[in-house]
TORLO-626515 format. One record per residue (C-alpha): z, x, y; residue number from 1; residue in one letter. Coordinates in steps of 0.02 Angstrom, whole numbers. Layout:
N
      w      u      v resi resn
      Z      X      Y  NUM    A
...
//
This chain:
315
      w      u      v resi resn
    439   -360   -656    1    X
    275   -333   -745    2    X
    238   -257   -898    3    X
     57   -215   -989    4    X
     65   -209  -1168    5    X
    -87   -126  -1262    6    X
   -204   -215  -1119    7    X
   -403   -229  -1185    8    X
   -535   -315  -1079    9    X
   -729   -307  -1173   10    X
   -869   -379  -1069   11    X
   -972   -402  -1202   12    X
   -986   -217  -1309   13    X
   -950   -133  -1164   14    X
   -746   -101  -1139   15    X
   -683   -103   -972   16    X
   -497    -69   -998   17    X
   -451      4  -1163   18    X
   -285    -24  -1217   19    X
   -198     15  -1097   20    X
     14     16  -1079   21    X
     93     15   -896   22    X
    260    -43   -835   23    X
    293   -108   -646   24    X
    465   -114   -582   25    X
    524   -253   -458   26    X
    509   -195   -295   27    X
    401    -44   -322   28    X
    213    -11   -265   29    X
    105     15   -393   30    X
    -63    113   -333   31    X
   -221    110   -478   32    X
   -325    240   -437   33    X
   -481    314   -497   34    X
   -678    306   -479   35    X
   -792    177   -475   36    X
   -801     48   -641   37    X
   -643    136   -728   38    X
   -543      1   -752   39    X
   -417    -44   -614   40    X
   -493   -195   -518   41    X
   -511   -259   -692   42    X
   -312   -256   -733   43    X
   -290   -317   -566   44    X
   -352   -459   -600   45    X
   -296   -477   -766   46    X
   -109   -499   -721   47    X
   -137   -657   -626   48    X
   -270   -727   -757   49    X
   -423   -710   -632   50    X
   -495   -636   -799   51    X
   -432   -662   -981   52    X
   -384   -512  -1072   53    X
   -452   -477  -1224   54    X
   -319   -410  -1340   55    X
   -128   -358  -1272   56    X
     10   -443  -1212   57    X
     50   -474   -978   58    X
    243   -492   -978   59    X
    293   -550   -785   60    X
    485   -565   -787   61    X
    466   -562   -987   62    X
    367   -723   -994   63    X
    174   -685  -1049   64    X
     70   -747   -912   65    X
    -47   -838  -1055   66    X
    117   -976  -1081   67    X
    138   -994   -882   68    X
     31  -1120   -809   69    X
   -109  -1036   -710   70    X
    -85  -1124   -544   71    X
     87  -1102   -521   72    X
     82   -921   -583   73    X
    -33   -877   -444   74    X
     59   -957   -329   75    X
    199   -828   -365   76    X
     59   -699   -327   77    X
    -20   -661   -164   78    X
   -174   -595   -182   79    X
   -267   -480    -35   80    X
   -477   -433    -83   81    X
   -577   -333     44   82    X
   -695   -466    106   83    X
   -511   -573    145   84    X
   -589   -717     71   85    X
   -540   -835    219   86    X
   -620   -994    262   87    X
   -718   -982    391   88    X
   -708  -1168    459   89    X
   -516  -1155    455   90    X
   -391  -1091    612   91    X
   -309   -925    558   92    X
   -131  -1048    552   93    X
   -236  -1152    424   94    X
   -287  -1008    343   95    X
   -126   -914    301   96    X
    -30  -1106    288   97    X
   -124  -1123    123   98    X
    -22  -1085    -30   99    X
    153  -1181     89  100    X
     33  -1324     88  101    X
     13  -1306    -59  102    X
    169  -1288   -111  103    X
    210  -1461     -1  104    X
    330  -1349    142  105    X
    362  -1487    264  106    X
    252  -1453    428  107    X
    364  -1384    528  108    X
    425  -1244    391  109    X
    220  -1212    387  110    X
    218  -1171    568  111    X
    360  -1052    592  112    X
    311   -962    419  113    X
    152   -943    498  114    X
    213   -871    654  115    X
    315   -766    586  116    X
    207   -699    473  117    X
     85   -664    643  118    X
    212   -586    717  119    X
    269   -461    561  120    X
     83   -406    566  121    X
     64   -367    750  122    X
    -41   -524    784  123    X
      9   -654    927  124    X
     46   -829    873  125    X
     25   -909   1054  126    X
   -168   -841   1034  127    X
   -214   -803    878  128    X
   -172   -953    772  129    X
   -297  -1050    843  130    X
   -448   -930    827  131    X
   -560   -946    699  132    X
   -599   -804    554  133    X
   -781   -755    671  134    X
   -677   -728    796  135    X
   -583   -572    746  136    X
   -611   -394    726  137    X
   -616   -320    538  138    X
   -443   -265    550  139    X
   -379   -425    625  140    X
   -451   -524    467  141    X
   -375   -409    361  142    X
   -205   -450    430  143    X
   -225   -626    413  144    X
   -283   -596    235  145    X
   -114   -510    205  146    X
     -7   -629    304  147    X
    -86   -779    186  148    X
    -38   -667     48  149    X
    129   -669     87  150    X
    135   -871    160  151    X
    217   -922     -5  152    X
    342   -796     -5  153    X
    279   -732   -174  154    X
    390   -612   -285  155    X
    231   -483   -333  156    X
     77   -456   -229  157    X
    -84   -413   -290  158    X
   -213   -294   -187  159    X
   -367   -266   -247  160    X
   -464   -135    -98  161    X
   -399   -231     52  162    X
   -417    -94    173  163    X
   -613    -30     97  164    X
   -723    -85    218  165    X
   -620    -48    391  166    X
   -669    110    475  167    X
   -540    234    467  168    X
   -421    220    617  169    X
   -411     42    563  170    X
   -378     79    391  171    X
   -233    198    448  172    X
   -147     79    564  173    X
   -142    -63    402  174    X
    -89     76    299  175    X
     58    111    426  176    X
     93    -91    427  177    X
     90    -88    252  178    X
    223     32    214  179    X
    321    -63    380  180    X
    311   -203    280  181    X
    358   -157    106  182    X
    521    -98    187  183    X
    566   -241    245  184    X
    506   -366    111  185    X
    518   -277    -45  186    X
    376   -336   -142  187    X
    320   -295   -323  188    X
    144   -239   -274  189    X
     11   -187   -363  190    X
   -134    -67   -261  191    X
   -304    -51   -299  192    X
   -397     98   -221  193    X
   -541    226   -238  194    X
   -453    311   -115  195    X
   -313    468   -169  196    X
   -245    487      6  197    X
   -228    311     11  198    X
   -143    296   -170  199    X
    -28    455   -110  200    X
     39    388     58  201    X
     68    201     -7  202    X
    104    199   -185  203    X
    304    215   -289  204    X
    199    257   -408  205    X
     15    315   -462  206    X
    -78    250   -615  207    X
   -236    375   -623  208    X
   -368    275   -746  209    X
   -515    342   -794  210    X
   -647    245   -925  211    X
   -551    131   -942  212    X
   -374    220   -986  213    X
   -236    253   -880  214    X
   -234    445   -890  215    X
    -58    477   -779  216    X
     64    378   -720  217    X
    203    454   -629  218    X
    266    474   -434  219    X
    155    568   -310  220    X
    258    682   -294  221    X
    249    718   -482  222    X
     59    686   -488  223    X
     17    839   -371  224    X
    153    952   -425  225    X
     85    926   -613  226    X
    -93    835   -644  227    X
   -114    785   -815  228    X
   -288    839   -832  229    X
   -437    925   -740  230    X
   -491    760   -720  231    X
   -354    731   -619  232    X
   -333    899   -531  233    X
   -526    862   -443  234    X
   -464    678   -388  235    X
   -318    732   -313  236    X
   -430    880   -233  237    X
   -383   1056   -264  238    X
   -410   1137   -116  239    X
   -286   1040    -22  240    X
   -159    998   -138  241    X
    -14   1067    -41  242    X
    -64    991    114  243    X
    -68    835     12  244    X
    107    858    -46  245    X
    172    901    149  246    X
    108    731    192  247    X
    246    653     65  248    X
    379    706    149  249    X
    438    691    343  250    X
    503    765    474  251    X
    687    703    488  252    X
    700    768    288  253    X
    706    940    357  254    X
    737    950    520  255    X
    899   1058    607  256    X
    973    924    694  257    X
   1059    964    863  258    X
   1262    905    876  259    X
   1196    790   1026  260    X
   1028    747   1088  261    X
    968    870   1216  262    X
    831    840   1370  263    X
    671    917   1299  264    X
    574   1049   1396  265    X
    461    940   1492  266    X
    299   1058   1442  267    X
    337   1043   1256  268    X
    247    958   1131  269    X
    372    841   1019  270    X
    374    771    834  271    X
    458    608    773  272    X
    578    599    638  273    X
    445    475    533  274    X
    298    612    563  275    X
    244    706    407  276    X
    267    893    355  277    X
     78    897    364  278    X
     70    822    543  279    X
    201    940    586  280    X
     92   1082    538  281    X
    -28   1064    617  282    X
     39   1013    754  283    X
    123   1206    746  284    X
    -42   1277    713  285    X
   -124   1190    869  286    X
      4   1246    973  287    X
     18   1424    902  288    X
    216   1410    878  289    X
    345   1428    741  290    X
    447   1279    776  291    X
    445   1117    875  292    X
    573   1009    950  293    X
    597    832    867  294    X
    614    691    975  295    X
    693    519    991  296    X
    609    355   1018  297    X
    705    366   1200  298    X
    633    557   1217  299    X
    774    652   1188  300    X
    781    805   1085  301    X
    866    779    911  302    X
    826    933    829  303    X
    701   1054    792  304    X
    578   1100    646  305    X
    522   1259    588  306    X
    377   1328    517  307    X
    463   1433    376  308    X
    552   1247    313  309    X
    373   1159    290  310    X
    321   1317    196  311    X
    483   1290     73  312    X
    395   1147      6  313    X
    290   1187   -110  314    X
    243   1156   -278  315    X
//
């Protein structure tokens, strides 16, 4: 879907992505990660022309971006910043209407993509169309940023910190809706983050930049098992590396599942299939046990986990 060809952005002497080669496949999430001023908000917004490159080629379905006009290549993008960038004299159904207005979507296609978008992002069309961008919480503005992203139905979105400035049970429920999401929609994305947990819960794939290079690009998975550098063994953390990689994988990948669904002992803590390894752990340690009972959405037992099977995974 999007390919990065020997990428170079100068601000003036100074070069703030340095030649830099990265392919995006349709569908997957692509997380840039790294410090402050290394690069990645930079080649963000290179691939939808926010700023010129300086040397390189940005292939988007094999086309170079530079021979597509701008307006209608961004329209193909949805693009989610921390602030949200919403008008703040416009409804939230104005708001996220934007790009199928547009796009000239006849009204009434406007108002059921917006309430289905309000809906897909746990927000209430009968009361929250109408409210203005003042009128809702950080994390509620931050939906409505992502909904708009979406409005036009755009084949690659582009997110550049969306979830920075929300506290942090905020930031983990968007995280949650984000991954809800790309399930069901599929979207070429591209992730910008300071954040490594972040990067490793969301992301296909992780490009680690640093000074302006992209020092390792590879799964998560692959990315804690084998860091490229020192540079990126201390982002990743090295102290918690394993409980890192517990956190990729979930309950229901190694659970013993029962023949049929059992009635749980009513004095027994219980995991979900979607919980991680890690939450599992602890869960175990808090309850000083060597196994727990996984449960069903309708509270039945399903199976059980054990301690000895999260301790299998391991680098």
């Amino acid at each position: 879907m999007i390919e990065l060809k020997g990428i170079t952005r100068r601000f003036g002497k100074t070069v703030a992505v340095d030649g830099i080669d990265l392919t995006i496949e349709t569908g997957e999430v692509c997380v840039l990660v790294g410090s402050s001023g290394c690069g990645k908000s930079t080649t963000l917004r290179m691939i939808n022309r926010l700023l010129p490159r300086s040397s390189g080629e940005i292939l988007v379905d094999g086309e170079d971006v530079n021979d597509i006009d701008p307006q209608a290549l961004r329209l193909n993008m949805g693009y989610v910043i921390q602030s949200t960038g919403l008008f703040p004299h416009w409804t939230v159904a104005r708001n996220i209407g934007l790009v199928p207005d547009l796009l000239k979507w006849p009204a009434r296609r406007r108002e059921q993509r917006v309430n289905e978008l309000l809906t897909l992002l746990g927000l209430d069309p009968e009361t929250d169309a109408a409210r203005f961008p003042h009128q809702l919480s950080g994390g509620q503005a931050q939906r409505v940023g992502v909904a708009r992203a979406l409005a036009g139905d755009p084949n690659i979105l582009l997110m550049d910190e969306p979830f920075g400035a929300l506290d942090a049970i905020t930031r983990e429920l968007l995280q949650q809706e984000m991954l809800r999401i790309q399930k069901q929609l599929n979207k070429t994305t591209v992730f910008v983050t300071h954040d490594i947990d972040e990067a490793l819960r969301l992301a296909t794939r992780i490009a680690v930049m640093d000074q302006g290079q992209i020092i390792q690009h590879d799964t998560p998975e692959a990315i804690l098992r084998q860091p490229a550098s020192a540079f990126v063994e201390n982002l990743l953390g090295r102290g918690d590396r394993g409980l890192k990689l517990l956190a990729l994988r979930t309950v229901g990948e190694v659970m013993e599942r029962h023949p049929e669904p059992r009635r749980p002992a009513s004095d027994t803590t219980g995991l979900n299939e979607a919980d991680s390894l890690r939450v599992a752990l602890s869960a175990m340690v808090w309850e000083n046990v060597t196994q727990l009972p996984v449960l069903s959405k309708a509270g039945s037992e399903v199976g059980i986990v054990k301690r000895e099977q999260l301790l299998q995974v391991r680098p």
